[in-house]
Predicted model as a PDB file, atoms N, CA, C, CB and O in Angstrom, pLDDT in the B-factor column:
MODEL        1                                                                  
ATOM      1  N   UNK A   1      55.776  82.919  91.098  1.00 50.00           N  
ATOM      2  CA  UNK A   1      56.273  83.567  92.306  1.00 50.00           C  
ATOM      3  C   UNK A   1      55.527  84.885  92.503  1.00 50.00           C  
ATOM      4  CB  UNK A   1      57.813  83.805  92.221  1.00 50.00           C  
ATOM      5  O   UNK A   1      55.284  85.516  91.475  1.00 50.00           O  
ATOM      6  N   UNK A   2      55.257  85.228  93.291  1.00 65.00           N  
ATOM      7  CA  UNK A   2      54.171  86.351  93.966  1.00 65.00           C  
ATOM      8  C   UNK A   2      55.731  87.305  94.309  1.00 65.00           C  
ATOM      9  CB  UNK A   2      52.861  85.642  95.788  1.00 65.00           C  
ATOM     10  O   UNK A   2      56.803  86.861  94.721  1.00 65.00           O  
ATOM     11  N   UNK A   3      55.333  88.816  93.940  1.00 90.00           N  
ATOM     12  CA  UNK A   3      56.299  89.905  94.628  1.00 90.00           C  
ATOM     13  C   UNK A   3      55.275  90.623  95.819  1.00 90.00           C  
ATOM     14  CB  UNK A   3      56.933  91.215  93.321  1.00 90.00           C  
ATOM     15  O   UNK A   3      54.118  91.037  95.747  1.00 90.00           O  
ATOM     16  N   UNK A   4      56.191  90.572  96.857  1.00 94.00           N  
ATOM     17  CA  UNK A   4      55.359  91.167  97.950  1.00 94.00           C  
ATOM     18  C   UNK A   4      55.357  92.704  97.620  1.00 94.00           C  
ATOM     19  CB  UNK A   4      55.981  90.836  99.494  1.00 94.00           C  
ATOM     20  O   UNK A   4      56.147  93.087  96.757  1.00 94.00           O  
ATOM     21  N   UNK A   5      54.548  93.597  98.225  1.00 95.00           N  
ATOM     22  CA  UNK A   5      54.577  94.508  98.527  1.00 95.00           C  
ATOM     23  C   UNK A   5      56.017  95.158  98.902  1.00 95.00           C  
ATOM     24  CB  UNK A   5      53.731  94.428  99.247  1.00 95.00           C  
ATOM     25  O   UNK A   5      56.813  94.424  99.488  1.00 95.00           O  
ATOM     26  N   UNK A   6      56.423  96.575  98.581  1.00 96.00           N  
ATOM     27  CA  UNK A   6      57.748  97.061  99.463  1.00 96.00           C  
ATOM     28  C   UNK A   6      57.182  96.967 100.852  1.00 96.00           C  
ATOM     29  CB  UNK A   6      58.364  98.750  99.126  1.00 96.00           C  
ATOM     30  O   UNK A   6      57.493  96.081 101.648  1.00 96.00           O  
ATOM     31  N   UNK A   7      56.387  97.874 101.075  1.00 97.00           N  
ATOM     32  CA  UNK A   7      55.774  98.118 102.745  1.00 97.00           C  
ATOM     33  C   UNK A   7      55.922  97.302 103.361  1.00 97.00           C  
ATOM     34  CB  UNK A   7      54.463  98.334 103.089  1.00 97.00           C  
ATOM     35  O   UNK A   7      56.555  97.526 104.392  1.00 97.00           O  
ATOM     36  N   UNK A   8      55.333  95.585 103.054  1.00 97.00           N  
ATOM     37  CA  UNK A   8      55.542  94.558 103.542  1.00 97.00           C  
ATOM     38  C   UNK A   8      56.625  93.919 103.966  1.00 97.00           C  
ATOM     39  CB  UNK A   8      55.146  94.064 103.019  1.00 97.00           C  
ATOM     40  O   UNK A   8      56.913  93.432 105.059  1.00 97.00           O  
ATOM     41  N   UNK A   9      57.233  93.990 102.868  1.00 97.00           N  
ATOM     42  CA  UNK A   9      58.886  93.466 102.724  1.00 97.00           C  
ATOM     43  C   UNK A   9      59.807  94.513 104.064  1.00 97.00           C  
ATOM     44  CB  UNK A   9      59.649  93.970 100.627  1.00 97.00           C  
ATOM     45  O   UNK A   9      60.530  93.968 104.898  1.00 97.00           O  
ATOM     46  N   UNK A  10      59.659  95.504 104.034  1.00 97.00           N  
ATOM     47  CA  UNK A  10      60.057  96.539 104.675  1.00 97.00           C  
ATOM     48  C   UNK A  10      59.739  96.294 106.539  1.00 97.00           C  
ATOM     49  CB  UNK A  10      59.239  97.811 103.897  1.00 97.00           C  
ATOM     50  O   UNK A  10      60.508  96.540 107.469  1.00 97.00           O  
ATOM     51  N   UNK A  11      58.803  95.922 106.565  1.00 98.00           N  
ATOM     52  CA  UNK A  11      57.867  95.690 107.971  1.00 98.00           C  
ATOM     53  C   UNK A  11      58.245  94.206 108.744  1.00 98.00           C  
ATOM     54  CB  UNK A  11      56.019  95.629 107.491  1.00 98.00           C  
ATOM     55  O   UNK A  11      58.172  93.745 109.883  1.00 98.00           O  
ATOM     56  N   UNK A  12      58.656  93.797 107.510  1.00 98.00           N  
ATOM     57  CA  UNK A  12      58.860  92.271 107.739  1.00 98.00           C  
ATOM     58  C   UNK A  12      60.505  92.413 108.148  1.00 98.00           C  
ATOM     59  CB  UNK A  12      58.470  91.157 106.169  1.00 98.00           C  
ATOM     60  O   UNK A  12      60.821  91.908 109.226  1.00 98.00           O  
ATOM     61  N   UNK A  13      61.265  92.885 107.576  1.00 98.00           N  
ATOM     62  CA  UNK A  13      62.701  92.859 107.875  1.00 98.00           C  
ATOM     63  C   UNK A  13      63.161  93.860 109.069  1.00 98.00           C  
ATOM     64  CB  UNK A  13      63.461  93.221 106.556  1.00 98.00           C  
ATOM     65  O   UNK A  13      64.202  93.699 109.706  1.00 98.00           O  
ATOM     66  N   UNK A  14      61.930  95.263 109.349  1.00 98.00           N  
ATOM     67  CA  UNK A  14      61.777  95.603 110.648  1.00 98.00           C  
ATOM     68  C   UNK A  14      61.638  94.841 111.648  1.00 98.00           C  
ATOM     69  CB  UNK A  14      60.991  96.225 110.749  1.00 98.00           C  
ATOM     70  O   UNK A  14      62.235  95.091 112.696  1.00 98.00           O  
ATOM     71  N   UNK A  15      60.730  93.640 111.505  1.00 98.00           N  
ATOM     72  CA  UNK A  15      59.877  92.926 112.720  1.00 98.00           C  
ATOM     73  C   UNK A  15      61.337  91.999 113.431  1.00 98.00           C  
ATOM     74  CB  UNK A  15      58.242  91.633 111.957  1.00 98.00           C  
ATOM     75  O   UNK A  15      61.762  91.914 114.583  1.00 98.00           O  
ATOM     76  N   UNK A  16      61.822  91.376 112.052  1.00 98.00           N  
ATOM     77  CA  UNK A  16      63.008  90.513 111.795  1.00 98.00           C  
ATOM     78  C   UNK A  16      64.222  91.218 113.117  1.00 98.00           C  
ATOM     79  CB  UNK A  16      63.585  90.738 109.838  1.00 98.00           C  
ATOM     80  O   UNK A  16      64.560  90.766 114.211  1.00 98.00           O  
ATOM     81  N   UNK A  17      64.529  92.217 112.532  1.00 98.00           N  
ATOM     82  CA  UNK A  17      65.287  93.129 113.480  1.00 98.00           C  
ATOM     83  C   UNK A  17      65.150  93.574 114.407  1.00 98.00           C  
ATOM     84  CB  UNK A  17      65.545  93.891 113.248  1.00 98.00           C  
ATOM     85  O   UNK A  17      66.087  93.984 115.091  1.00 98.00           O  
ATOM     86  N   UNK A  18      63.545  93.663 114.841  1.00 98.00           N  
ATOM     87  CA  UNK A  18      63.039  93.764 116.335  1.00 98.00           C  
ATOM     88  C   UNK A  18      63.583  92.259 117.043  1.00 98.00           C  
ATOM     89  CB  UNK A  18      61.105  93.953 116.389  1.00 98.00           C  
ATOM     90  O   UNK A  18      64.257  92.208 118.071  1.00 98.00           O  
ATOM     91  N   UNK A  19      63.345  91.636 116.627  1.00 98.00           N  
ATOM     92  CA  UNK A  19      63.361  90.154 117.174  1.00 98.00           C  
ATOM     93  C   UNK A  19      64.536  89.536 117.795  1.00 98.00           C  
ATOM     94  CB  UNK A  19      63.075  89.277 116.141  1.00 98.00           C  
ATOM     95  O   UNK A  19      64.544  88.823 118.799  1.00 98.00           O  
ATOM     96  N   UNK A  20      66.067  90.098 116.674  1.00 98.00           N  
ATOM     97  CA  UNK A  20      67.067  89.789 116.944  1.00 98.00           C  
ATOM     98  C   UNK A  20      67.832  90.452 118.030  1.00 98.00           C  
ATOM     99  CB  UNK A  20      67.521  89.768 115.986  1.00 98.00           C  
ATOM    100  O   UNK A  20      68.752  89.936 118.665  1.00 98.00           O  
ATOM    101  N   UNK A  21      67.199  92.035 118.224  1.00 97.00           N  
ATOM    102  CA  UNK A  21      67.739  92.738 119.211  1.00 97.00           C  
ATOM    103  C   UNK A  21      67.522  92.368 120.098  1.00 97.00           C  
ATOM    104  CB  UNK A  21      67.587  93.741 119.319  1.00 97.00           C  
ATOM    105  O   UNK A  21      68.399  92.376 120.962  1.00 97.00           O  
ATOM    106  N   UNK A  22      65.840  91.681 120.462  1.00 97.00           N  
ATOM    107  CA  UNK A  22      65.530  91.156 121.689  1.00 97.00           C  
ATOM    108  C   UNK A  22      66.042  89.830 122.362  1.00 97.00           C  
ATOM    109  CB  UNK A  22      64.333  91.088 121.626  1.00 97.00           C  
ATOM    110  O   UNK A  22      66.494  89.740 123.504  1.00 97.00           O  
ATOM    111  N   UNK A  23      65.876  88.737 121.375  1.00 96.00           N  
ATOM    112  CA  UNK A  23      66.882  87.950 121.418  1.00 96.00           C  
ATOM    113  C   UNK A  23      68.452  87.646 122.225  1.00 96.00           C  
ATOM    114  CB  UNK A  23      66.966  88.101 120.465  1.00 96.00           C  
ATOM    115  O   UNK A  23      68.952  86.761 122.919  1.00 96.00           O  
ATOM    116  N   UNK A  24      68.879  89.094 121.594  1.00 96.00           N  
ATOM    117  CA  UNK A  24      70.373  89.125 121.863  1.00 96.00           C  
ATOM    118  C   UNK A  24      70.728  89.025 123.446  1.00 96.00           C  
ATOM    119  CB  UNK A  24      70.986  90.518 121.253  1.00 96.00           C  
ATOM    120  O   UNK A  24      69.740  89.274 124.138  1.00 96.00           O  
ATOM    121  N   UNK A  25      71.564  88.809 123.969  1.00 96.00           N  
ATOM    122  CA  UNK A  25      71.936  88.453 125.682  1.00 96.00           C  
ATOM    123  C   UNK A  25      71.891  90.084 126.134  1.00 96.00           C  
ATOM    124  CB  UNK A  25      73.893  87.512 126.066  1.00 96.00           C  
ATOM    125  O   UNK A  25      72.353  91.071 125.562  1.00 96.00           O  
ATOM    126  N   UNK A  26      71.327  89.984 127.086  1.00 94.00           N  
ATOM    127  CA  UNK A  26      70.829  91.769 127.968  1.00 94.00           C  
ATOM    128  C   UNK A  26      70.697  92.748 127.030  1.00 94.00           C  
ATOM    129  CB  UNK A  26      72.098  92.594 129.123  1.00 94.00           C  
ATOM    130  O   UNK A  26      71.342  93.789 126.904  1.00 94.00           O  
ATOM    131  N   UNK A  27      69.376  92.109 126.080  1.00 93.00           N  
ATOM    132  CA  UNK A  27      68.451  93.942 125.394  1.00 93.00           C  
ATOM    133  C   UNK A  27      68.635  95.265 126.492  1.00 93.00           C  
ATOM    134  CB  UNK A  27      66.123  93.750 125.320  1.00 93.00           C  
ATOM    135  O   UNK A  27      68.669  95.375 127.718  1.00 93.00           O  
ATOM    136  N   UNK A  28      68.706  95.944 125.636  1.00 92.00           N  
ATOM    137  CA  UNK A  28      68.570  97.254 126.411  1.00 92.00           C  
ATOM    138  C   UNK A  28      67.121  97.176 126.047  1.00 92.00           C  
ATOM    139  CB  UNK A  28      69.519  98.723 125.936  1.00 92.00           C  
ATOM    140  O   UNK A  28      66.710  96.297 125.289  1.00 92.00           O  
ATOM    141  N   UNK A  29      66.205  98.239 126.667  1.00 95.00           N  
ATOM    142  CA  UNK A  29      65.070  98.637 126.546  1.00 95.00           C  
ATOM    143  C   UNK A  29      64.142  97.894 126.077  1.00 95.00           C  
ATOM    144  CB  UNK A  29      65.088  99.509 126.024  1.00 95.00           C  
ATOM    145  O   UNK A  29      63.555  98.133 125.021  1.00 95.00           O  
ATOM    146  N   UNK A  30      63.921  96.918 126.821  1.00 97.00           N  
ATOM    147  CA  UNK A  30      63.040  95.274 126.661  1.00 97.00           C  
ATOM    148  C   UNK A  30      61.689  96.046 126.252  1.00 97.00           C  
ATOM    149  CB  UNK A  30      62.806  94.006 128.483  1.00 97.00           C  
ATOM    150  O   UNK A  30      61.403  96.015 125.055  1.00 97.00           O  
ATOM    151  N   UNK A  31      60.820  96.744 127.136  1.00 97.00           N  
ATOM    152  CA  UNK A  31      59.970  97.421 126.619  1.00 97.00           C  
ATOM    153  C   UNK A  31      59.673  97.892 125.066  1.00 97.00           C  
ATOM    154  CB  UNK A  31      60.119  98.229 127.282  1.00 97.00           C  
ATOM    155  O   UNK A  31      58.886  97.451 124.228  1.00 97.00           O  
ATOM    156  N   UNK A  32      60.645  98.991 125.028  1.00 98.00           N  
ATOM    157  CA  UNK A  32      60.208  99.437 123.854  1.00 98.00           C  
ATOM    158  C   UNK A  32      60.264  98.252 123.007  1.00 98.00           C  
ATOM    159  CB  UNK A  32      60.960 100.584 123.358  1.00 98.00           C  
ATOM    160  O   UNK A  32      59.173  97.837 122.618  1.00 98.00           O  
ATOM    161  N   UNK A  33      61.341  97.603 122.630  1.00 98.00           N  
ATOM    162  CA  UNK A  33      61.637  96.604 121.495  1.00 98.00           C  
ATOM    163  C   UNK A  33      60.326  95.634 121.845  1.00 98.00           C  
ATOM    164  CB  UNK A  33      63.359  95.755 121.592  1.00 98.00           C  
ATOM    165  O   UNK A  33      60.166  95.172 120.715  1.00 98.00           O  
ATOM    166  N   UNK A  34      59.422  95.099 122.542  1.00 98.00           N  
ATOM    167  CA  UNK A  34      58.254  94.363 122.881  1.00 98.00           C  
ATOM    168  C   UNK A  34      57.377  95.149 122.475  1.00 98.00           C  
ATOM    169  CB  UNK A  34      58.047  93.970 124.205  1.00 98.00           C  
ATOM    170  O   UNK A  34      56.603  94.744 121.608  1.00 98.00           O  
ATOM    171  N   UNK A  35      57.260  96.439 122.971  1.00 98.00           N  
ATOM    172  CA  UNK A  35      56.019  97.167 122.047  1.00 98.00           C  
ATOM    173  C   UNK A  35      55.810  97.366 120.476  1.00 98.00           C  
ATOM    174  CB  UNK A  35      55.987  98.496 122.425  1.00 98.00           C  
ATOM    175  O   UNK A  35      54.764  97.283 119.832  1.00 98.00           O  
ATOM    176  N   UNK A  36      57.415  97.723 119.946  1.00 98.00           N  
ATOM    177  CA  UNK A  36      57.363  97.909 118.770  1.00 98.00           C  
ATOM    178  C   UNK A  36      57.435  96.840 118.142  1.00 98.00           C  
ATOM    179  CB  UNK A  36      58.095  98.660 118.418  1.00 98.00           C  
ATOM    180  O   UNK A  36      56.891  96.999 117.049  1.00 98.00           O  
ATOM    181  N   UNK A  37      58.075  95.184 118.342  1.00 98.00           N  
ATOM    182  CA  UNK A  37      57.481  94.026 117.980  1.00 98.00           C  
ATOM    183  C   UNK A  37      56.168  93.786 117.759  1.00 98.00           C  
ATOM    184  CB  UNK A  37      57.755  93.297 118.698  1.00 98.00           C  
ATOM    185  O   UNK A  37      55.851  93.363 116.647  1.00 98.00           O  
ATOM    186  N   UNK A  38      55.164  94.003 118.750  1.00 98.00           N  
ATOM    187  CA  UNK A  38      53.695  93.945 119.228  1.00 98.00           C  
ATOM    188  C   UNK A  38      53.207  94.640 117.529  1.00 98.00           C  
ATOM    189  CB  UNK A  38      53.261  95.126 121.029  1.00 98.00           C  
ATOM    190  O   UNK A  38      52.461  94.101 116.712  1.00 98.00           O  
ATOM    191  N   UNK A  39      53.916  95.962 117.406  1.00 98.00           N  
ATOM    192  CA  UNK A  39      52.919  97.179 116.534  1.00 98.00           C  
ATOM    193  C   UNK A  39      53.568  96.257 115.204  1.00 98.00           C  
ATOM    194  CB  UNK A  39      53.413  99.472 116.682  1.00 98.00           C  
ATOM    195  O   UNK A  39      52.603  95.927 114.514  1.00 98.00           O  
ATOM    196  N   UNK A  40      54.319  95.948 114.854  1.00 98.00           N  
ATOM    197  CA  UNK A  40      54.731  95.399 113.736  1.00 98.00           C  
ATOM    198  C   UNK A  40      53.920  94.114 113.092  1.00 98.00           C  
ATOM    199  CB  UNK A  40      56.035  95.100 114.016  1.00 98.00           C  
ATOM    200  O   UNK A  40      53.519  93.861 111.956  1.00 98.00           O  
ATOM    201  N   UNK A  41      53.864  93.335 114.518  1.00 97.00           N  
ATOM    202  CA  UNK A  41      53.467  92.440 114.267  1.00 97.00           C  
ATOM    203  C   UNK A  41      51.485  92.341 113.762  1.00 97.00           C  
ATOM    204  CB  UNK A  41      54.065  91.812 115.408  1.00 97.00           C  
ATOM    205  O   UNK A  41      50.797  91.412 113.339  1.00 97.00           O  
ATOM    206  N   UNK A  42      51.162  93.872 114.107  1.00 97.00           N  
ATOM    207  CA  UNK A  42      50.207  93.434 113.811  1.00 97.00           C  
ATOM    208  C   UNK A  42      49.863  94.096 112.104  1.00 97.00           C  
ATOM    209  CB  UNK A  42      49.302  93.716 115.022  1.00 97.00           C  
ATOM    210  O   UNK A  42      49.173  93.545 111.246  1.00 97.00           O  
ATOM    211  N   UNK A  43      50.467  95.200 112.013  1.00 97.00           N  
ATOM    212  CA  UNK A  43      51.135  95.811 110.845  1.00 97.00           C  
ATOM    213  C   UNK A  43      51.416  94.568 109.662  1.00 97.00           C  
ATOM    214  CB  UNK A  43      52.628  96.560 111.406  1.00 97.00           C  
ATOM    215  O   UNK A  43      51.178  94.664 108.458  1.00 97.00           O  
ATOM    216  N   UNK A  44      52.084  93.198 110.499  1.00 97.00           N  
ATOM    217  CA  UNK A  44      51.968  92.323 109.005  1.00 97.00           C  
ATOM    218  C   UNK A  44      50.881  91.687 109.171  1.00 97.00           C  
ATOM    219  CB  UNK A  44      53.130  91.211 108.577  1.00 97.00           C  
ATOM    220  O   UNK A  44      50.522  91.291 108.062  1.00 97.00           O  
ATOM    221  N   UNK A  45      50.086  91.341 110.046  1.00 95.00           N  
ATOM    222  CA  UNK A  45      48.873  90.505 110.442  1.00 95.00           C  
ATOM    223  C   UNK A  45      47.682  91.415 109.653  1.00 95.00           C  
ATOM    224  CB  UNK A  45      48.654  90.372 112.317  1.00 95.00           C  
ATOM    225  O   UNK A  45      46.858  90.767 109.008  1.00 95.00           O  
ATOM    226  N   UNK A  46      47.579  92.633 109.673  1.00 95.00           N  
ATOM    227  CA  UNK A  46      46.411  93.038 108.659  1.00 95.00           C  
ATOM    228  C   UNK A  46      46.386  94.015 107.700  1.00 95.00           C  
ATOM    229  CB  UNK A  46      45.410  93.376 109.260  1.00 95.00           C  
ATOM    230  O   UNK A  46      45.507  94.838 107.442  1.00 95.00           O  
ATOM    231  N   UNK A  47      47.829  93.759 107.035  1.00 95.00           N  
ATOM    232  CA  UNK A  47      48.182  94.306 105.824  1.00 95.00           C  
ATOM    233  C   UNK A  47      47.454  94.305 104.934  1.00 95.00           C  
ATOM    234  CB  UNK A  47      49.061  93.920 105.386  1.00 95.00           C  
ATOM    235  O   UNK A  47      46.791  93.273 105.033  1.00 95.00           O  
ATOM    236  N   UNK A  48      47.129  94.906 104.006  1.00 95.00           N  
ATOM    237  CA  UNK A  48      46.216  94.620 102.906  1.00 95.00           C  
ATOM    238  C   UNK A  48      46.425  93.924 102.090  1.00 95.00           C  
ATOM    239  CB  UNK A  48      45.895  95.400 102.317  1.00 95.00           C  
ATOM    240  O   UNK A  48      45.455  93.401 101.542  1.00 95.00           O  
ATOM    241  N   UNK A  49      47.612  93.637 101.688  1.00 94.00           N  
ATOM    242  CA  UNK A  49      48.089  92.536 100.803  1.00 94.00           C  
ATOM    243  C   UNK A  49      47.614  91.235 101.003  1.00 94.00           C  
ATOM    244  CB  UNK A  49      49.417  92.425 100.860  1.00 94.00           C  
ATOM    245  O   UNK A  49      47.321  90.509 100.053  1.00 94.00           O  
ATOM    246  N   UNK A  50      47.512  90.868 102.246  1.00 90.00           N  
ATOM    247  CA  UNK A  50      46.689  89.460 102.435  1.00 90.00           C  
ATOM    248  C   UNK A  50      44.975  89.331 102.147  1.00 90.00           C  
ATOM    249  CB  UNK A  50      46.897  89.057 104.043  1.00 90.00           C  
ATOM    250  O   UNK A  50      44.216  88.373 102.295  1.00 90.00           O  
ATOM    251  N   UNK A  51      44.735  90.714 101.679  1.00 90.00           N  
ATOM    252  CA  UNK A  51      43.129  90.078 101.617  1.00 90.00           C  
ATOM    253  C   UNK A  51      43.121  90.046  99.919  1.00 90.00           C  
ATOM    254  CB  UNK A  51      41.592  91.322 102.473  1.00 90.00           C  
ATOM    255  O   UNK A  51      42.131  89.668  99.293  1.00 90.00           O  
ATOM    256  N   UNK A  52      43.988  90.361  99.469  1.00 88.00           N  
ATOM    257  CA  UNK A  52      44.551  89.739  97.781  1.00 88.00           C  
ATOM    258  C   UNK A  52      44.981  88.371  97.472  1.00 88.00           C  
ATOM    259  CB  UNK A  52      45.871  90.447  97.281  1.00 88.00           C  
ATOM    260  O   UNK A  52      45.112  88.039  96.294  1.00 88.00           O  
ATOM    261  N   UNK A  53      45.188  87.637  98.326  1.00 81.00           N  
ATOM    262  CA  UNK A  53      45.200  86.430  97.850  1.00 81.00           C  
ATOM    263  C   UNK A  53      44.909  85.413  99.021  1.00 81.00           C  
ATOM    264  CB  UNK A  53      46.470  86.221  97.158  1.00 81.00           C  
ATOM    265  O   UNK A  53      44.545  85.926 100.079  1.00 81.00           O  
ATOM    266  N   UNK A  54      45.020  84.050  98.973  1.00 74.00           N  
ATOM    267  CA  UNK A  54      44.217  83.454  99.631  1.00 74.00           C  
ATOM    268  C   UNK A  54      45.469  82.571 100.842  1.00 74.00           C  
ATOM    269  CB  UNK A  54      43.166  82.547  98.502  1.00 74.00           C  
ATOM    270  O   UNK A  54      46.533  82.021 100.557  1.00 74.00           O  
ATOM    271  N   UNK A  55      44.755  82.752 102.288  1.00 64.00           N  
ATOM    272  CA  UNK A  55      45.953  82.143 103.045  1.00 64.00           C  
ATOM    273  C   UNK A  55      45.972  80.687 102.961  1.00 64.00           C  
ATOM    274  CB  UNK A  55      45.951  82.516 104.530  1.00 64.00           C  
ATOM    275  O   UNK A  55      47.115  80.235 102.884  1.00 64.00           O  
ATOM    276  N   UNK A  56      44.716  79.533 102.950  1.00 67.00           N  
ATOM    277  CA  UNK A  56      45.023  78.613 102.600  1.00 67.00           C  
ATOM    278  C   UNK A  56      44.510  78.062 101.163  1.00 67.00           C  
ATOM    279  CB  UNK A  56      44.815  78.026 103.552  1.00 67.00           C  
ATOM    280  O   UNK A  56      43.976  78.962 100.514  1.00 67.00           O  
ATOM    281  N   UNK A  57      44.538  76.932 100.570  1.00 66.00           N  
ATOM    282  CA  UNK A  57      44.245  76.790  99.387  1.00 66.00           C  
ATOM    283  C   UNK A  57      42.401  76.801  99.607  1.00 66.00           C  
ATOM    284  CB  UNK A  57      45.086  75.394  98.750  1.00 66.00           C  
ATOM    285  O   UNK A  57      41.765  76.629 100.647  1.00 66.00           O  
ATOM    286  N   UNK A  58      42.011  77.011  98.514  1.00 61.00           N  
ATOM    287  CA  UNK A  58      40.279  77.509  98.140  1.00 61.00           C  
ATOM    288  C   UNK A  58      39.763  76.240  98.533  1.00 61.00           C  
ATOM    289  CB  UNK A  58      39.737  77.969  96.285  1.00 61.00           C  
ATOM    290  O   UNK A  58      38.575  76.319  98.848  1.00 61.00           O  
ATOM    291  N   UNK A  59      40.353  74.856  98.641  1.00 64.00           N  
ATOM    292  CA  UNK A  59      39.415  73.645  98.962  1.00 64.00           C  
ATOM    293  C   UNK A  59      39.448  73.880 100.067  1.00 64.00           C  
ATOM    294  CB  UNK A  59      39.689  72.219  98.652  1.00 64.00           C  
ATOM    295  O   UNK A  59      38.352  73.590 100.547  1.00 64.00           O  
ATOM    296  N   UNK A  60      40.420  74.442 101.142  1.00 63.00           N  
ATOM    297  CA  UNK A  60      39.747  73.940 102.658  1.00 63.00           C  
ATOM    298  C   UNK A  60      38.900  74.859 103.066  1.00 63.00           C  
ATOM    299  CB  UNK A  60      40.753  73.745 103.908  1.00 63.00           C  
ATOM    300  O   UNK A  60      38.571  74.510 104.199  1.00 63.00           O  
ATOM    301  N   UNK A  61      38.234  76.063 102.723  1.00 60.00           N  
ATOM    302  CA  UNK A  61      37.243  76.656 103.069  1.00 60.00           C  
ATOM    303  C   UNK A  61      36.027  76.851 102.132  1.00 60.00           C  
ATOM    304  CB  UNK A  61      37.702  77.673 103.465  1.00 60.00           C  
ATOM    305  O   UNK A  61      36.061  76.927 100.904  1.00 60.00           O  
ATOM    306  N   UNK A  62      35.073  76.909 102.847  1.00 62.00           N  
ATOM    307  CA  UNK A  62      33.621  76.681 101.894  1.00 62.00           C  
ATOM    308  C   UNK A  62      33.511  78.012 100.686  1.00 62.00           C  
ATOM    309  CB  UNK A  62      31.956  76.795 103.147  1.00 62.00           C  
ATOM    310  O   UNK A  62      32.944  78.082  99.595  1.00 62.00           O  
ATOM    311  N   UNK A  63      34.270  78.892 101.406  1.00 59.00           N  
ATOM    312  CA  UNK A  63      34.315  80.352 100.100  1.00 59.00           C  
ATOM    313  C   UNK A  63      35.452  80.463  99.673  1.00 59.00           C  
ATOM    314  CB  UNK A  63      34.006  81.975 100.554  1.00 59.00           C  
ATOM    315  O   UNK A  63      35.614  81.010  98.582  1.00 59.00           O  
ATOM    316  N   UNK A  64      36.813  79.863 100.582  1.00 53.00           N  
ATOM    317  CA  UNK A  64      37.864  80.376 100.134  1.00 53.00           C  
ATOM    318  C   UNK A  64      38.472  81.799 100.538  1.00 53.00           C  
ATOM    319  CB  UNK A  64      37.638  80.305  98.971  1.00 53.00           C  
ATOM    320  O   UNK A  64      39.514  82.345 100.175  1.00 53.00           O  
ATOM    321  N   UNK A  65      37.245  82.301 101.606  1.00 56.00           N  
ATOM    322  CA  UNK A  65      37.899  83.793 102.112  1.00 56.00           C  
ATOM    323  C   UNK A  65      38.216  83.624 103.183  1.00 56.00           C  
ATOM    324  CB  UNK A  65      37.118  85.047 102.159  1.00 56.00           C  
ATOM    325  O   UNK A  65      37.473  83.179 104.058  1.00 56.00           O  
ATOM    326  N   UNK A  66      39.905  84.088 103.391  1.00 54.00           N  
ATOM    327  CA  UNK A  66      40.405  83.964 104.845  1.00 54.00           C  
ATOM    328  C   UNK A  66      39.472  84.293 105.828  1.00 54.00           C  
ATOM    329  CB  UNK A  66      41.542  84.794 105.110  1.00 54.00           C  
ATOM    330  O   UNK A  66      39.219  83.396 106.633  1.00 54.00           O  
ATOM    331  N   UNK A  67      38.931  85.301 105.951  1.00 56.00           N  
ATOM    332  CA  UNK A  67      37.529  85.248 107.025  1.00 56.00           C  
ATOM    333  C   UNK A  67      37.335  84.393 107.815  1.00 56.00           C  
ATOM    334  CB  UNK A  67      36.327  85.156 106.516  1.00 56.00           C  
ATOM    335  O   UNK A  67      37.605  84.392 109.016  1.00 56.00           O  
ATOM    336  N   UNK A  68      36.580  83.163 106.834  1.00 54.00           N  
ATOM    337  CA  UNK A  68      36.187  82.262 107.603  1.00 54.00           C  
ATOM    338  C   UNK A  68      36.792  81.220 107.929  1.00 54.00           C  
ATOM    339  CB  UNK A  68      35.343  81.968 107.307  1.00 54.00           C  
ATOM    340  O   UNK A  68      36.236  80.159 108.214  1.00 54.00           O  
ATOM    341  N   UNK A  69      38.425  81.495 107.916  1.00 53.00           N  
ATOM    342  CA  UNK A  69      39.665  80.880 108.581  1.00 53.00           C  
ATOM    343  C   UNK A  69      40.046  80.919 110.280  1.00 53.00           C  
ATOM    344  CB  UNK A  69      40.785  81.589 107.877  1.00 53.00           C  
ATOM    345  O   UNK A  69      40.831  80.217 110.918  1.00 53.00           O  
ATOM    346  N   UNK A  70      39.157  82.030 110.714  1.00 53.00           N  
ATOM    347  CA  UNK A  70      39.333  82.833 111.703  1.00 53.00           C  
ATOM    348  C   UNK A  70      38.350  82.180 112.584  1.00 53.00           C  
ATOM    349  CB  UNK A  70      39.176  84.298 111.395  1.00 53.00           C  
ATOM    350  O   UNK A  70      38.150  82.618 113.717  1.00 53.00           O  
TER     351      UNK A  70                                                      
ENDMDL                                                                          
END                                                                             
């Protein structure tokens, strides 16, 4: 079992909670909660923790570096 990062873990249960507010029947302040979704989301998208291990397994790419997943 892999332990994530706090930061991560932290960002992730932010994003989580962005999501549900928006979700919910008449958000207040659709905006902000969409922007700060947006910033989160990219906050887990190029965390550093992901360039530590590998997003899919090492056979389906010719190096094995997410990179060339993209």
């Amino acid at each position: 079992m892999t332990d994530f990062p706090n930061d991560l873990v932290q960002t992730q249960s932010a994003w989580n909670a962005t999501y549900q507010a928006l979700a919910a029947p008449r958000p207040r302040d659709t905006t902000a909660l969409r922007r700060r979704l947006l910033l989160l989301s990219v906050g887990l998208w190029w965390h550093p923790y992901w360039e530590t291990v590998p997003s899919v397994p090492a056979g389906l790419t010719p190096s094995g570096d997410r990179r060339s997943c993209l």
